[in-house]
VEXMARKOL-564652 format. One record per residue (C-alpha): residue in one letter; residue number from 1; x, y, z. Coordinates in Angstrom, 1 decimal, decimal comma. Layout:
# residues N
rest=A&nr=NUM&X=X&Y=Y&Z=Z
...
# end
This chain:
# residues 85
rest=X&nr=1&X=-1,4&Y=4,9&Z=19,4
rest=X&nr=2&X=-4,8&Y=4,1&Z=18,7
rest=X&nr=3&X=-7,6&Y=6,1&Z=20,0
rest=X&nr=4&X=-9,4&Y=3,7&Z=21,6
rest=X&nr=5&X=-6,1&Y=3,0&Z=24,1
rest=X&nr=6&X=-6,3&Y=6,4&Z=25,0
rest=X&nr=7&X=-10,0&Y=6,7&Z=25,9
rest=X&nr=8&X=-9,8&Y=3,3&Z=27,6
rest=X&nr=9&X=-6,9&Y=5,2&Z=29,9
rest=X&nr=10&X=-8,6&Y=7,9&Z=30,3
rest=X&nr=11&X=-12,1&Y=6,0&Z=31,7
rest=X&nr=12&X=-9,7&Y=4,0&Z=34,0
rest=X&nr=13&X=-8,3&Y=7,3&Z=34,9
rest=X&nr=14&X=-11,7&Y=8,8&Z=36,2
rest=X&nr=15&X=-12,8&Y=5,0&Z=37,3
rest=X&nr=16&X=-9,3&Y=5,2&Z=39,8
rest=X&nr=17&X=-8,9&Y=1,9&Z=38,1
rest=X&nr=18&X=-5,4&Y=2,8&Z=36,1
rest=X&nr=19&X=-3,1&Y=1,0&Z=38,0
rest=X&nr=20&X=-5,4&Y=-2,1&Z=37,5
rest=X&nr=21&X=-4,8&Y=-2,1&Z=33,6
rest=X&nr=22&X=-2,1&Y=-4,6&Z=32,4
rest=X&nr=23&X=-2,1&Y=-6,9&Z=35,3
rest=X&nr=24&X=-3,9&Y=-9,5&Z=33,4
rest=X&nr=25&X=-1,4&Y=-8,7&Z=30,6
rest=X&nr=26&X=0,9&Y=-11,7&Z=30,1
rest=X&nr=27&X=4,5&Y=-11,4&Z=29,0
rest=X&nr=28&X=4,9&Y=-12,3&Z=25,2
rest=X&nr=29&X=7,1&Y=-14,8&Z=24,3
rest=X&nr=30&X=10,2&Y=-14,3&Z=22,3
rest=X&nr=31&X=8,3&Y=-16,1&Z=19,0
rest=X&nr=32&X=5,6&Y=-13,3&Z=19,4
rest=X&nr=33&X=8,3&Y=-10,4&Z=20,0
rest=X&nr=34&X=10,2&Y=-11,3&Z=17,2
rest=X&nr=35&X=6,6&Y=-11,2&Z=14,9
rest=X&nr=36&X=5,8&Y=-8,2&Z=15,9
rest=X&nr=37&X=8,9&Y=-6,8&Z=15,2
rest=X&nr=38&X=8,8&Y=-8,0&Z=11,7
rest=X&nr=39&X=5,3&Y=-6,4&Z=11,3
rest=X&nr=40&X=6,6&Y=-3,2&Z=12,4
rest=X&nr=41&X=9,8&Y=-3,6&Z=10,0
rest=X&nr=42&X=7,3&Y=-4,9&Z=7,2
rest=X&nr=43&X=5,3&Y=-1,7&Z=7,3
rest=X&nr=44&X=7,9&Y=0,3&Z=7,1
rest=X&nr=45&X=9,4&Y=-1,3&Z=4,1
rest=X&nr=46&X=5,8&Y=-0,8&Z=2,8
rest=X&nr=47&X=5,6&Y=2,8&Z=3,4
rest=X&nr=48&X=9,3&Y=3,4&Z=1,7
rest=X&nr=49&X=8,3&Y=1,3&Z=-0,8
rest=X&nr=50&X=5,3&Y=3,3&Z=-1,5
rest=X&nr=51&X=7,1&Y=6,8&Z=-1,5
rest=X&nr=52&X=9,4&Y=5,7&Z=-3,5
rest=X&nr=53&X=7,2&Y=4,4&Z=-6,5
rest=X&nr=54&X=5,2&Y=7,8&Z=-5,4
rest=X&nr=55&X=8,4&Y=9,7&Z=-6,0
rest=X&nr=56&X=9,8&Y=8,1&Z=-9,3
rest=X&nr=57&X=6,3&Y=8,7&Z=-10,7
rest=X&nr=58&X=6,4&Y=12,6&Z=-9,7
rest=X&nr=59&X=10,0&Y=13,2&Z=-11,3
rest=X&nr=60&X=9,4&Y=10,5&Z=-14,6
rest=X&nr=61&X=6,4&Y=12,8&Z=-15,4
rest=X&nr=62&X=8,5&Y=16,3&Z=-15,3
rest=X&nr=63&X=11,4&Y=14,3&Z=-17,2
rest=X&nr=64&X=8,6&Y=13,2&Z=-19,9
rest=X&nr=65&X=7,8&Y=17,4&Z=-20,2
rest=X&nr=66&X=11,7&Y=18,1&Z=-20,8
rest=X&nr=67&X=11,8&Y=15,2&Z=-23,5
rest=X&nr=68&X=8,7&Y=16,7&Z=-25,3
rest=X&nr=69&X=10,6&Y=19,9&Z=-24,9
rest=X&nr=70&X=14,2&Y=18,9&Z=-26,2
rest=X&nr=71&X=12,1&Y=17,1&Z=-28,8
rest=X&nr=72&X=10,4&Y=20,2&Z=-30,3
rest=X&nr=73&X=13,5&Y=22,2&Z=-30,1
rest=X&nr=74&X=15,8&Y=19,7&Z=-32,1
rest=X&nr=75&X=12,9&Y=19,4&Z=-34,5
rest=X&nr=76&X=12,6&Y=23,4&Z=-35,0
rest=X&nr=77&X=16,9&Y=23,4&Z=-35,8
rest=X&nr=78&X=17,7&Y=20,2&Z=-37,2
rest=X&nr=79&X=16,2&Y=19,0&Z=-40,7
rest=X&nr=80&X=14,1&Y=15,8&Z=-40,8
rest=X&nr=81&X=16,5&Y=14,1&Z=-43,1
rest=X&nr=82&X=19,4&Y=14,6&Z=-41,3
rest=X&nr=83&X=17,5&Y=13,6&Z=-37,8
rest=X&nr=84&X=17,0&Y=10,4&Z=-39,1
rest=X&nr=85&X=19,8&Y=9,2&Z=-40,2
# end
């Protein structure tokens, strides 16, 4: 909820105009239901979408550590030629 809803409910409130708010509102359409509903549904995508690539980032950079790790363990054990073969 936006802040600005709240303090407009809350000036009604001490105005003893709150019962007055939302007559003027007009019913929305099912063309304008259905948009918002897909704005709501395409910011949530967005916000998965977002931890996810947030997520793979975190765990690709510890996997790059163990790599490195692996890496400098096979090197310390196995002879160069025989690595490259």
């Amino acid at each position: 909820m936006a802040p600005s809803t709240l303090s407009n409910w809350v000036k009604a409130y001490k105005a003893g105009k709150l019962k007055e708010l939302g007559k003027n509102h007009q019913q929305m359409s099912d063309k304008e239901m259905e948009l918002a509903r897909l704005k709501r549904e395409l910011a949530e995508v967005k916000m998965e979408r977002d931890i996810l690539k947030k997520a793979t980032a975190y765990f690709a950079k510890g996997s790059l550590e163990v790599r490195y790790d692996k890496a400098d363990e096979a090197r310390v054990s196995i002879a160069v030629s025989k690595a490259c073969i």
